[in-house]
TORPA-4810 file (N, C-alpha, C, O; in nm, 3 decimals):
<nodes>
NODE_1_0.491_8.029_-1.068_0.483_8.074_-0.929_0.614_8.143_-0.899_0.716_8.080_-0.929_X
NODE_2_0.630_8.283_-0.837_0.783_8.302_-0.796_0.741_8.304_-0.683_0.639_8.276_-0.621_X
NODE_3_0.888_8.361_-0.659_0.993_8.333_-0.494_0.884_8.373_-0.436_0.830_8.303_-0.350_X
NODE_4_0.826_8.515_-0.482_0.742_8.566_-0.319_0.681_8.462_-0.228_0.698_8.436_-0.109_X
NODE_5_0.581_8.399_-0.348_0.467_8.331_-0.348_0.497_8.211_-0.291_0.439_8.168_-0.191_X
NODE_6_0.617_8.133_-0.369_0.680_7.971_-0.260_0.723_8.063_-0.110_0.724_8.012_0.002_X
NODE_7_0.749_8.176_-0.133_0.822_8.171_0.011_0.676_8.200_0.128_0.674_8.132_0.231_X
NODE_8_0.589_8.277_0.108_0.483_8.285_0.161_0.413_8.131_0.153_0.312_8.124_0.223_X
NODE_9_0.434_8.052_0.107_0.348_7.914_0.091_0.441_7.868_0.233_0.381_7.855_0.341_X
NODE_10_0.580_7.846_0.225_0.649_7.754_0.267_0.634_7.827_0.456_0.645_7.756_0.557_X
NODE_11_0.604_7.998_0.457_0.627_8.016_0.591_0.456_7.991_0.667_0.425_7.990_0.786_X
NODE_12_0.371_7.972_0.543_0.220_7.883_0.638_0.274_7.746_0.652_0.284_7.701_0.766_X
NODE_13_0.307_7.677_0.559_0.303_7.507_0.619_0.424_7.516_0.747_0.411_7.428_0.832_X
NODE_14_0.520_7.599_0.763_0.573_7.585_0.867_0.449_7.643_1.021_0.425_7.563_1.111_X
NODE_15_0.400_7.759_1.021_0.353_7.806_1.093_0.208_7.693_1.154_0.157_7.695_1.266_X
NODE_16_0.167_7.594_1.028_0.066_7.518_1.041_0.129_7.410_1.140_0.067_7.396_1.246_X
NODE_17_0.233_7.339_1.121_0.332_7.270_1.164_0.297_7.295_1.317_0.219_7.240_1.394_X
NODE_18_0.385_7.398_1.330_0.375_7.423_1.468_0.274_7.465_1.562_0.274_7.450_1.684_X
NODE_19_0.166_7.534_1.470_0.021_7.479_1.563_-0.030_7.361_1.597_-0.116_7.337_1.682_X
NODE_20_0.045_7.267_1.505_-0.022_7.107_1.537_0.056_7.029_1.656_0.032_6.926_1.718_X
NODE_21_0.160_7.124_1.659_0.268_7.050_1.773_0.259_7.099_1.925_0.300_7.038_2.024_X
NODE_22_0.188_7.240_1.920_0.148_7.300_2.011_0.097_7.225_2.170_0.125_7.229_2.289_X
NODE_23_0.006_7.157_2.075_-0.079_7.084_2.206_-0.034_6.964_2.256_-0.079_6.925_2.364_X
NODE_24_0.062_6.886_2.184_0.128_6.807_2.244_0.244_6.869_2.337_0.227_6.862_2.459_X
NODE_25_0.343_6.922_2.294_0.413_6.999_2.410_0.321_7.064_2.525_0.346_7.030_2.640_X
NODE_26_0.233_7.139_2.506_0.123_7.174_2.650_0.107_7.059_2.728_0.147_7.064_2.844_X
NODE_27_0.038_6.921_2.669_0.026_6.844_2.792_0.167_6.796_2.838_0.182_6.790_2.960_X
NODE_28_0.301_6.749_2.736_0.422_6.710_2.779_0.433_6.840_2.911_0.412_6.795_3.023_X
NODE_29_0.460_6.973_2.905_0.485_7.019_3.006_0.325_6.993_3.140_0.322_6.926_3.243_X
NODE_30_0.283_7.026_3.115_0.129_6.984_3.238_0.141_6.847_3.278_0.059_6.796_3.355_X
NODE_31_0.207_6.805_3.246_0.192_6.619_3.297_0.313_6.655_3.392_0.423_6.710_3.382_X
NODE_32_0.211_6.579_3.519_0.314_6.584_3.648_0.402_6.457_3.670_0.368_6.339_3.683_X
NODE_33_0.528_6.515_3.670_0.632_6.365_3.671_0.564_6.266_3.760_0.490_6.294_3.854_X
NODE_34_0.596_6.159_3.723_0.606_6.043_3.832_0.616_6.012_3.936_0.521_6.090_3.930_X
NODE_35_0.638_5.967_4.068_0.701_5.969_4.163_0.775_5.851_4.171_0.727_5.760_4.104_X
NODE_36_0.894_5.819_4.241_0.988_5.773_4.204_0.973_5.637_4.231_0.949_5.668_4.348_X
NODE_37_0.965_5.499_4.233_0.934_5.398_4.250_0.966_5.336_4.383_1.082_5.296_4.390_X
NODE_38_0.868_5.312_4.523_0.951_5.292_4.614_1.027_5.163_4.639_1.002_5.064_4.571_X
NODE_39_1.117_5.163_4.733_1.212_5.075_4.732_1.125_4.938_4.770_1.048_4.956_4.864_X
NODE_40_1.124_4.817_4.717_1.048_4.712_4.815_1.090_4.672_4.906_1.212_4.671_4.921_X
NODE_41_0.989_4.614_5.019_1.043_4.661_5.159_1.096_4.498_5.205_1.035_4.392_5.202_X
NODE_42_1.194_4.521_5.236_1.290_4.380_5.291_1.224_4.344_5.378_1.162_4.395_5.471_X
NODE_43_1.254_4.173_5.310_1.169_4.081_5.358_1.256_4.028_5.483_1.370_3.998_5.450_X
NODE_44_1.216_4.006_5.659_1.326_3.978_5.730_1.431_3.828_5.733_1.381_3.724_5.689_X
NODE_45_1.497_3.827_5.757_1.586_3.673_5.757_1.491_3.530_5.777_1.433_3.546_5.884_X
NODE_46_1.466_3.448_5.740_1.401_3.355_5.778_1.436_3.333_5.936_1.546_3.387_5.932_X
NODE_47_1.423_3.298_6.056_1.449_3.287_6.150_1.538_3.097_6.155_1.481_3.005_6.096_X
NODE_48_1.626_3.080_6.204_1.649_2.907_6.221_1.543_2.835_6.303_1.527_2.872_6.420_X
NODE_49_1.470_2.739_6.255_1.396_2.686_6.357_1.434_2.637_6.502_1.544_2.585_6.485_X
NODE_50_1.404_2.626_6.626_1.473_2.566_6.715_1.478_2.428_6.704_1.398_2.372_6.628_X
NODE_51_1.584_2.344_6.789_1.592_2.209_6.770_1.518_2.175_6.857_1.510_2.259_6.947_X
NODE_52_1.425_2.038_6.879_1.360_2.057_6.946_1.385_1.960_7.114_1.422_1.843_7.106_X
NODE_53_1.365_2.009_7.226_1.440_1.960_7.333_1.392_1.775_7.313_1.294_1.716_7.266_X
NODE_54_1.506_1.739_7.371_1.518_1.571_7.332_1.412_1.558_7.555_1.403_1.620_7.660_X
NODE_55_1.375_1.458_7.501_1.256_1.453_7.667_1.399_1.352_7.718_1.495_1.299_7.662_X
NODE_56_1.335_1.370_7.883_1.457_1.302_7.938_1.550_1.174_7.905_1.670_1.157_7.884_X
NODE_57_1.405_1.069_7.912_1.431_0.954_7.875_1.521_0.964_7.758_1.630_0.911_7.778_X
NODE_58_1.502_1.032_7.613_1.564_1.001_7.506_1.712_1.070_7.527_1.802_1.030_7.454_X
NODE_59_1.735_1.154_7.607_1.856_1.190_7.676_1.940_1.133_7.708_2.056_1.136_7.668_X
NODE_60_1.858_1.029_7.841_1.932_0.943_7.869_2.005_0.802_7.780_2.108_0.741_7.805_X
NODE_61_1.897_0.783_7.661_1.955_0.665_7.593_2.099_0.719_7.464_2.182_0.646_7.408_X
NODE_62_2.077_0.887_7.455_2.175_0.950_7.426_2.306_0.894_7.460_2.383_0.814_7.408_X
NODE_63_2.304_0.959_7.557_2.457_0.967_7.660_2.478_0.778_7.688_2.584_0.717_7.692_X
NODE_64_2.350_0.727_7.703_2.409_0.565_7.677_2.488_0.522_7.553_2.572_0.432_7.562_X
NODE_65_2.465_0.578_7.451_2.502_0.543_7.372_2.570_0.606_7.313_2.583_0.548_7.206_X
NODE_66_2.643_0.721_7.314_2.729_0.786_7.329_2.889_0.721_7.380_2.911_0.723_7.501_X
NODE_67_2.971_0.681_7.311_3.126_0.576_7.344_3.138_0.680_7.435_3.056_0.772_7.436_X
NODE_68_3.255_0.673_7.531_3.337_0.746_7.609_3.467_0.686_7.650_3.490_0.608_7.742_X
NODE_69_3.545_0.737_7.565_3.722_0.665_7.575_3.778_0.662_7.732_3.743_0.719_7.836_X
NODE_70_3.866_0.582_7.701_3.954_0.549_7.798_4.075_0.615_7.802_4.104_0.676_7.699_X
NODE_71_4.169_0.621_7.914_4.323_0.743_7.871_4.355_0.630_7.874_4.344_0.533_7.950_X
NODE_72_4.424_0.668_7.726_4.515_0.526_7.649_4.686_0.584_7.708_4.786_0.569_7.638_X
NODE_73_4.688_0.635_7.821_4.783_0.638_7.923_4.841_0.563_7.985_4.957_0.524_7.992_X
NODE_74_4.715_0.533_8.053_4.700_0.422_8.142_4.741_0.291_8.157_4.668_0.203_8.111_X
NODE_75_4.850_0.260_8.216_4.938_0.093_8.218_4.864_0.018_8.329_4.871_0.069_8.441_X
NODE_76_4.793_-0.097_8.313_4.779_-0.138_8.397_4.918_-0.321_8.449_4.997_-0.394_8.389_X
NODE_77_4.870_-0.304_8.576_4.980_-0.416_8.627_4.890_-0.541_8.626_4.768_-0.559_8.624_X
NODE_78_5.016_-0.634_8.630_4.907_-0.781_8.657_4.858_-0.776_8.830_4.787_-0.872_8.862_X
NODE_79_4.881_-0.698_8.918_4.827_-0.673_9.015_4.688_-0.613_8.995_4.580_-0.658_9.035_X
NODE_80_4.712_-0.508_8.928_4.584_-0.369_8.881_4.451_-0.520_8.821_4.330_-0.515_8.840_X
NODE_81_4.501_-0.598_8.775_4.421_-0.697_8.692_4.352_-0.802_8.774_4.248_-0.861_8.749_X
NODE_82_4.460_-0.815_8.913_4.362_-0.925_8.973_4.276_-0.883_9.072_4.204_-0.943_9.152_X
NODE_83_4.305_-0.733_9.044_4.213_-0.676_9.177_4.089_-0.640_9.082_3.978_-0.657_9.131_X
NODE_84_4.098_-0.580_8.915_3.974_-0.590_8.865_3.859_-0.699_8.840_3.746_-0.689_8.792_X
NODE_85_3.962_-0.854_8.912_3.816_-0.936_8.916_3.750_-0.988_8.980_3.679_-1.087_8.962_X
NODE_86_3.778_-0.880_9.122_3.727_-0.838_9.246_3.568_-0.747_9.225_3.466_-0.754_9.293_X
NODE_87_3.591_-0.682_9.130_3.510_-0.548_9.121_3.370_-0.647_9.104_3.375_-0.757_9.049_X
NODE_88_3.243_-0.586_9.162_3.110_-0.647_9.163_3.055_-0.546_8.998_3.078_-0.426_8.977_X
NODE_89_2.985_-0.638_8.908_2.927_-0.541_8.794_2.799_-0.562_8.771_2.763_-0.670_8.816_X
NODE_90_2.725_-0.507_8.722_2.601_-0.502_8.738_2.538_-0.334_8.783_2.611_-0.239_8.810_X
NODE_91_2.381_-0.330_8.783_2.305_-0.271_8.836_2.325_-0.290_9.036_2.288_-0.388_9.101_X
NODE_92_2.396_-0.157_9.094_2.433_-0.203_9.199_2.314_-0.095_9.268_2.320_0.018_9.218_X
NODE_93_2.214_-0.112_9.368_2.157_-0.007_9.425_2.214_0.102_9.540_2.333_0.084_9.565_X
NODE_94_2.161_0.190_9.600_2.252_0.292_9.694_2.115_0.330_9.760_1.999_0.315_9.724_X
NODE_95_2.174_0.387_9.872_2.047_0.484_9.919_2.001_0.557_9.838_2.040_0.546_9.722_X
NODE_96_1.874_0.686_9.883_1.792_0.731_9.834_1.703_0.700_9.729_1.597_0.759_9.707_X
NODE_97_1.757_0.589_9.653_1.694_0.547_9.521_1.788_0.540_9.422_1.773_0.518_9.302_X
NODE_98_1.893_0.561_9.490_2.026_0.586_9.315_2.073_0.460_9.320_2.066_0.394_9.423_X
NODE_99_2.132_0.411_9.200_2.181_0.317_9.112_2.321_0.351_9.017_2.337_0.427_8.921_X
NODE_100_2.414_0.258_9.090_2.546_0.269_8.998_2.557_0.182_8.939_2.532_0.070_8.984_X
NODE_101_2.604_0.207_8.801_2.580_0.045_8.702_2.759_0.029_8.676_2.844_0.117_8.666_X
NODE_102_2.765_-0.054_8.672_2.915_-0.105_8.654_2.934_-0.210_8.542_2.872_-0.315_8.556_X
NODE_103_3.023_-0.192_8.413_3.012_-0.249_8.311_3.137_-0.271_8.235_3.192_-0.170_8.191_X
NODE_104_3.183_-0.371_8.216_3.334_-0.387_8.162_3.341_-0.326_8.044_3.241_-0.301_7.977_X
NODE_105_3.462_-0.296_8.008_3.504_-0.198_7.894_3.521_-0.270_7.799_3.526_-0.385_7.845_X
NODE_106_3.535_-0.272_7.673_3.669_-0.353_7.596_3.773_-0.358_7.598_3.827_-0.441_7.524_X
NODE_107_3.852_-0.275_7.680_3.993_-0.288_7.750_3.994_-0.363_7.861_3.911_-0.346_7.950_X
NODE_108_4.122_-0.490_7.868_4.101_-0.594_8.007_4.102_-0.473_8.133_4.191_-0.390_8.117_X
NODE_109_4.033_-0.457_8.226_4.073_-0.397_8.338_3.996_-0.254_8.380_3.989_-0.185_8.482_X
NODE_110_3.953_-0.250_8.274_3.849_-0.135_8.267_3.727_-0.101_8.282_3.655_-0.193_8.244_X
NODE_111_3.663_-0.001_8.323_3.491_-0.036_8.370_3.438_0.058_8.353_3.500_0.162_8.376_X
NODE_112_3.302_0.066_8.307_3.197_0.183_8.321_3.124_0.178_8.393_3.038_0.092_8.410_X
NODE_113_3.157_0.332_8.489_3.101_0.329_8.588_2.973_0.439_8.548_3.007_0.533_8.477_X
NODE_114_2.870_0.434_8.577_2.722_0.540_8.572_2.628_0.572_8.671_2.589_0.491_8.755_X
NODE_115_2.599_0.668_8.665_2.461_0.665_8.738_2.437_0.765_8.707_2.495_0.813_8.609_X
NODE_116_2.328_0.849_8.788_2.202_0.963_8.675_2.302_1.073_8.664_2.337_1.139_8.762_X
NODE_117_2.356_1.096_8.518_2.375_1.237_8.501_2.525_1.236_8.473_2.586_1.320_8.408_X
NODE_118_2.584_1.108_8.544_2.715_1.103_8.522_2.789_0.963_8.495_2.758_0.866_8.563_X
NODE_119_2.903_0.952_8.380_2.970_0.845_8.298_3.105_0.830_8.382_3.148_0.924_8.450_X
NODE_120_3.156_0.734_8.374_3.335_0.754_8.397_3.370_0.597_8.362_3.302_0.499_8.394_X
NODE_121_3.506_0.598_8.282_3.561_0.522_8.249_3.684_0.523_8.359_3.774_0.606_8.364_X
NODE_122_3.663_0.401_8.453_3.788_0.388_8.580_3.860_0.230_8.519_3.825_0.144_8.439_X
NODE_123_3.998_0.258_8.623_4.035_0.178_8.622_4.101_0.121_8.775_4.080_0.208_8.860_X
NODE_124_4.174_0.000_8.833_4.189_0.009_8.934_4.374_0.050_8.982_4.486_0.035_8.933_X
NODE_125_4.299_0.118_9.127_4.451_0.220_9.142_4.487_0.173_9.306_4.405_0.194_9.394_X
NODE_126_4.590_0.122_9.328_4.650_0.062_9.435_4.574_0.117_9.540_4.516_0.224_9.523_X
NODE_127_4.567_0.053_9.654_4.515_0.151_9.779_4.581_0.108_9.904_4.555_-0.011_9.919_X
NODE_128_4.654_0.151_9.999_4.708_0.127_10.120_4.622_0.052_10.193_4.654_-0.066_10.211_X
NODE_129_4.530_0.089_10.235_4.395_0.010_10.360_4.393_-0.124_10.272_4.403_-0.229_10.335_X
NODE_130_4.383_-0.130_10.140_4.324_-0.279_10.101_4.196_-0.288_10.049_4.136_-0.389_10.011_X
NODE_131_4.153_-0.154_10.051_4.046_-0.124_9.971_4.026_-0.139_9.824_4.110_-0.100_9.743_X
NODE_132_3.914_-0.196_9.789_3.952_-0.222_9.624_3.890_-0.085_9.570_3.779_-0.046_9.609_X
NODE_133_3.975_-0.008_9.471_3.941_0.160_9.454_3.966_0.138_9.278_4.040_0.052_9.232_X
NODE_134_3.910_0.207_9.221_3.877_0.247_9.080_3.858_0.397_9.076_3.781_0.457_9.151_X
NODE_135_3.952_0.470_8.961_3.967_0.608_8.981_3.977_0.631_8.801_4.045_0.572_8.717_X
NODE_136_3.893_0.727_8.792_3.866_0.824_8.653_3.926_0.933_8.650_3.858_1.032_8.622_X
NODE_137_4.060_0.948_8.677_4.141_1.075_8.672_4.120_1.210_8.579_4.130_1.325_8.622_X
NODE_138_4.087_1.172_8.443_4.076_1.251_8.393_3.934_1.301_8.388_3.916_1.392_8.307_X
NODE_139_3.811_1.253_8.469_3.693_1.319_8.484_3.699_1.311_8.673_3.613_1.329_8.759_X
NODE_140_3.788_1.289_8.677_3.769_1.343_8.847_3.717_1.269_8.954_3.675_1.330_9.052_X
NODE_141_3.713_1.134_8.950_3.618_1.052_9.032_3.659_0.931_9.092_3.772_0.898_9.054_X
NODE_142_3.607_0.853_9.173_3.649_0.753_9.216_3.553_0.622_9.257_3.438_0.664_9.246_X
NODE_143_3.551_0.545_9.281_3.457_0.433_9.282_3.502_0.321_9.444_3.582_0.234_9.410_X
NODE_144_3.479_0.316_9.542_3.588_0.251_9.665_3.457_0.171_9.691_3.340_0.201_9.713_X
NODE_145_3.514_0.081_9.680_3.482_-0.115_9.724_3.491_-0.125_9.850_3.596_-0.063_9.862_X
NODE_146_3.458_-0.159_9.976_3.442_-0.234_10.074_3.337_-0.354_10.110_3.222_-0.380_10.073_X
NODE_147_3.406_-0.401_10.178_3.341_-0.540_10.225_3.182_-0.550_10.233_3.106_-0.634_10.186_X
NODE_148_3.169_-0.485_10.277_2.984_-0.424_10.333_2.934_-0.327_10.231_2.819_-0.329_10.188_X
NODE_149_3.021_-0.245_10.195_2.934_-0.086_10.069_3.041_-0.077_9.962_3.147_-0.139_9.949_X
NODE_150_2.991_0.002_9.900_3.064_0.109_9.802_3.063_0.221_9.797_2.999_0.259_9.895_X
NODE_151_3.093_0.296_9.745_3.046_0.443_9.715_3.102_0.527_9.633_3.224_0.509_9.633_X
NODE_152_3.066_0.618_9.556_3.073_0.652_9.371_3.129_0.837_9.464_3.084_0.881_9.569_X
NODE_153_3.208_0.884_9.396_3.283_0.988_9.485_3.332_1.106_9.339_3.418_1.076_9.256_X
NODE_154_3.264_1.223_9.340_3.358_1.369_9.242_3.440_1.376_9.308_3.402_1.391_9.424_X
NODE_155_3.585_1.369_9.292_3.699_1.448_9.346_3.695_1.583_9.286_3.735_1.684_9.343_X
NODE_156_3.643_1.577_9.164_3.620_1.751_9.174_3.554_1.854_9.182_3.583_1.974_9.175_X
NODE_157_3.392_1.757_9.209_3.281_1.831_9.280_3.305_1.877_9.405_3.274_1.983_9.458_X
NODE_158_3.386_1.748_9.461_3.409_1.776_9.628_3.287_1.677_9.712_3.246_1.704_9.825_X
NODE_159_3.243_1.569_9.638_3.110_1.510_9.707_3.077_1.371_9.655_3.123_1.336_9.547_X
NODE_160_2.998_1.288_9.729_2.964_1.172_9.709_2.862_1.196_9.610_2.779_1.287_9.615_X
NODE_161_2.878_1.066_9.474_2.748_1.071_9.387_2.667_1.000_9.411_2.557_1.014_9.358_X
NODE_162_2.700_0.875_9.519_2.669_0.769_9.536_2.679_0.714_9.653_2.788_0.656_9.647_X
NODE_163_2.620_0.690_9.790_2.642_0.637_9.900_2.565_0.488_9.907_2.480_0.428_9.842_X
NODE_164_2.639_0.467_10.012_2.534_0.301_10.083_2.490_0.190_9.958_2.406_0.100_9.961_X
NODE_165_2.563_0.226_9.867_2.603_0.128_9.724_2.601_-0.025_9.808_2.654_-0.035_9.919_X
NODE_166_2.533_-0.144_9.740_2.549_-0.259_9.781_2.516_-0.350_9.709_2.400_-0.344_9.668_X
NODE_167_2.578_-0.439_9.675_2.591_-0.572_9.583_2.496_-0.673_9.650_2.446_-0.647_9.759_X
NODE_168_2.473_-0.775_9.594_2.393_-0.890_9.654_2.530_-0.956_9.771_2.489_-0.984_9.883_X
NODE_169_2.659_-0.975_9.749_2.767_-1.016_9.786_2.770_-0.959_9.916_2.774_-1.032_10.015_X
NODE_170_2.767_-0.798_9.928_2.797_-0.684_10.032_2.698_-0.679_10.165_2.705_-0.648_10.284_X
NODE_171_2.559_-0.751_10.028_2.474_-0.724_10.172_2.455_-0.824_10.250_2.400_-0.812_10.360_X
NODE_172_2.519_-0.991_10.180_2.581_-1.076_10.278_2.673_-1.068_10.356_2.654_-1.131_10.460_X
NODE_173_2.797_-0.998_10.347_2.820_-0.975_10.400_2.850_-0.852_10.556_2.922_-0.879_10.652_X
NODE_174_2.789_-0.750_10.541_2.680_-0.664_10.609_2.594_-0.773_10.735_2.621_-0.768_10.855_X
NODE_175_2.511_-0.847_10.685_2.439_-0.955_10.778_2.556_-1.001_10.865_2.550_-1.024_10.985_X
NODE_176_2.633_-1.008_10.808_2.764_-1.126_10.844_2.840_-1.068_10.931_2.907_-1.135_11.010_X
NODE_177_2.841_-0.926_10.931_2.905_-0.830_11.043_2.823_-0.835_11.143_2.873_-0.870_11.250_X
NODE_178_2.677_-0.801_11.139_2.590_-0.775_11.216_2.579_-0.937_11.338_2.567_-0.943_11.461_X
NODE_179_2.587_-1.016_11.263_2.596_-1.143_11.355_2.712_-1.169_11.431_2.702_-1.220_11.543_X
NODE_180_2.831_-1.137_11.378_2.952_-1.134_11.467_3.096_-1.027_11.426_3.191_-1.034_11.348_X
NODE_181_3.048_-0.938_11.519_3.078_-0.802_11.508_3.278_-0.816_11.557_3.318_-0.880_11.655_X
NODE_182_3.339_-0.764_11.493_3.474_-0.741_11.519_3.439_-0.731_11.702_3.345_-0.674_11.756_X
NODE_183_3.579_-0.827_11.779_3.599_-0.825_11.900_3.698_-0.641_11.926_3.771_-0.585_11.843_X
NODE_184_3.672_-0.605_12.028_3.745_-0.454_12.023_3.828_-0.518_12.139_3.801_-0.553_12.254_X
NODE_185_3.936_-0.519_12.065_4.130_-0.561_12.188_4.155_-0.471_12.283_4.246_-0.489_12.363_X
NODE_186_4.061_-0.340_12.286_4.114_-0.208_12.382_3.985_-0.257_12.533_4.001_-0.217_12.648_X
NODE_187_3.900_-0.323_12.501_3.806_-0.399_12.645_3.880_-0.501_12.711_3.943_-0.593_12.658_X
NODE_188_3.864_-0.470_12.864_3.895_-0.575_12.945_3.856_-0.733_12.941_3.740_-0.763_12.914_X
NODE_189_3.929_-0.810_12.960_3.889_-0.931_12.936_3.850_-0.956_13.056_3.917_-0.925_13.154_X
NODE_190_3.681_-1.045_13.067_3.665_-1.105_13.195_3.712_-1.141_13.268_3.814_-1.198_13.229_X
NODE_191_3.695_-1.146_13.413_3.768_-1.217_13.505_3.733_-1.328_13.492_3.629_-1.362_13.435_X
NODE_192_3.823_-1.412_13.550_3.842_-1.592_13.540_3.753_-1.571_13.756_3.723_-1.477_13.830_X
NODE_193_3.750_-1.697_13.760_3.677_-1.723_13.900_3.773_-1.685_14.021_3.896_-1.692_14.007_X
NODE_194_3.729_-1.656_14.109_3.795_-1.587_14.207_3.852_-1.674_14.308_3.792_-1.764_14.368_X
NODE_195_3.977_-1.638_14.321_4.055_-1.712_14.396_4.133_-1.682_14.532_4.228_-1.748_14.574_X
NODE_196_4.100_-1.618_14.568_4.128_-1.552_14.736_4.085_-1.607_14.830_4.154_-1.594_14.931_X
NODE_197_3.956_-1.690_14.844_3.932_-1.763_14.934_4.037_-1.905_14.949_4.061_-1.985_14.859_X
NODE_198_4.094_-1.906_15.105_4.133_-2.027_15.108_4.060_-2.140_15.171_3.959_-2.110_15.236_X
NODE_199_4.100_-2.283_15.163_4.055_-2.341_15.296_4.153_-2.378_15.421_4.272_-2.408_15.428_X
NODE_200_4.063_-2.363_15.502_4.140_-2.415_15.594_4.159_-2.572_15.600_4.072_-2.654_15.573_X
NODE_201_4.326_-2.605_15.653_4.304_-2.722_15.699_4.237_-2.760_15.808_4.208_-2.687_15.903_X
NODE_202_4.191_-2.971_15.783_4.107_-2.969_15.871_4.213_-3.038_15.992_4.318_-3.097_15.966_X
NODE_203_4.176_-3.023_16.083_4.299_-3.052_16.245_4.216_-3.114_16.288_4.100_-3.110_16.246_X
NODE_204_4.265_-3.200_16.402_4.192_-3.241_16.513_4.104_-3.159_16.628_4.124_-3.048_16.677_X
NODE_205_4.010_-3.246_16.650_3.900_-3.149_16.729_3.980_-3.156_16.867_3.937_-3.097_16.966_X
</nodes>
């Protein structure tokens, strides 16, 4: 075989070649790209569940049970001490329907004072009149004892929490006013029997 002849052999198997490759490149170009993969679509934050509201009642056994300190400030006197065992404790009632509860602390001299909505840790604070007074300085309040009432006082609301407060003790004594009421020293005192008439002596007829 010569050159002519290999070289004419070798330029068909090439030319065959590339007819066979033909139709694969045709569809490689005719094939329409892809489109591009879309992004997946964000999923939003889980939301936090809400907590769920506590009903009154369980509110209230909350805040009962809930400690509330004392101002470890606070010096009391052996005076401050004998007037705290004056203080009436207990479930004390008031007008409208309210209730102040009064409850010794674990500190000698100290008391919890409550009623709806509001706590105070008092202690007792001298008073001029003679009033027995318990004051929560650092929540603003005051607690004043008298003979007949009590009454539960915001000094920094500006208002009574608590009126016409009365002990079993208070409302004996209350009766006890009502039966014999303070004498008032500014009324005239009765006259005594009248003495301007004289007699005459008796003379001979």
């Amino acid at each position: 075989m010569n050159s002519t002849t290999t070289h004419t052999m070798t330029r068909a198997l090439c030319a065959m070649a590339i007819a066979a490759a033909m139709p694969g490149l045709a569809l490689a170009q005719a094939a329409p790209a892809k489109p591009a993969a879309k992004p997946a679509a964000t999923k939003p934050a889980a939301k936090t569940p809400a907590k769920p509201k506590l009903a009154p009642s369980a509110q209230k056994a909350v805040e009962e049970m809930t400690p509330i300190d004392d101002d470890p400030t606070v010096t009391l006197t052996e005076a401050d001490l004998e007037v705290a065992k004056k203080i009436f404790v207990g479930d004390i009632p008031c007008e409208l329907g309210a209730t102040v509860k009064i409850a010794p602390m674990k500190r000698e001299g100290l008391f919890l004072v409550s009623t709806k909505g509001y706590r105070f840790a008092m202690h007792p604070v001298e008073s001029r009149t003679g009033a027995i007074r318990l004051e929560d300085p650092k929540r603003g309040a005051m607690w004043l004892q008298l003979g007949n009432k009590s009454m539960l006082m915001s000094q920094k609301l500006g208002q009574r929490l608590a009126d016409e407060c009365q002990s079993p003790a208070q409302v004996t004594f209350a009766e006890e006013m009502k039966k014999k009421p303070a004498v008032n020293l500014l009324e005239s005192t009765p006259a005594g029997p009248s003495t301007t008439a004289t007699s005459k002596p008796s003379g001979p007829n």
